[in-house]
C-alpha positions, 0 to 999 in steps of 0.5 A, spaced: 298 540 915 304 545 911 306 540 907 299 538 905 298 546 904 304 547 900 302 541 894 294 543 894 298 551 892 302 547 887 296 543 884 292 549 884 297 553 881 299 549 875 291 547 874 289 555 874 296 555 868 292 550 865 286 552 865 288 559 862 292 555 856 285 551 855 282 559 855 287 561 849 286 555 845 278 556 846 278 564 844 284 563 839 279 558 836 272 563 836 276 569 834 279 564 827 272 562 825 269 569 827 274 572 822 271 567 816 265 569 818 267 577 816 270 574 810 264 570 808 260 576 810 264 580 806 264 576 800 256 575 800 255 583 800 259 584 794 255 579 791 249 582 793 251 590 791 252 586 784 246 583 784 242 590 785 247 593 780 244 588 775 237 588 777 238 596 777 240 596 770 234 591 768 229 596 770 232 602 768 232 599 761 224 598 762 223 606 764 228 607 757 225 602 753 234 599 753 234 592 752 240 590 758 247 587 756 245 581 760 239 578 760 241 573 766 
């Protein structure tokens, strides 16, 4: 029974090792996309702030009666 005892400790010890190893590589995972995601998010709000700018100008120039630079 000691013996029996002392091989499942061994199995668990080294299933507990793996299974964190396992939980590292997931987590690692996660936080890799979650970072591309701020980078994509970033990225998507600098475009939009342009965006705005833009069309802030276009209807500034309709109040002045101004033609804008680019009539995109």
């Amino acid at each position: 029974l000691s013996v029996l005892q002392s091989r499942m400790h061994r199995a668990l010890v080294e299933y507990f090792k793996q299974r964190g190893l396992y939980s590292q590589a997931g987590l690692a995972k996660f936080q890799a996309a979650s970072h591309e995601n701020a980078q994509k998010i970033l990225a998507v709000q600098g475009e939009l702030s342009k965006t705005i700018q833009h069309i802030s100008a276009f209807l500034h120039s309709l109040t002045d009666g101004s033609s804008t630079e680019d009539d995109n």
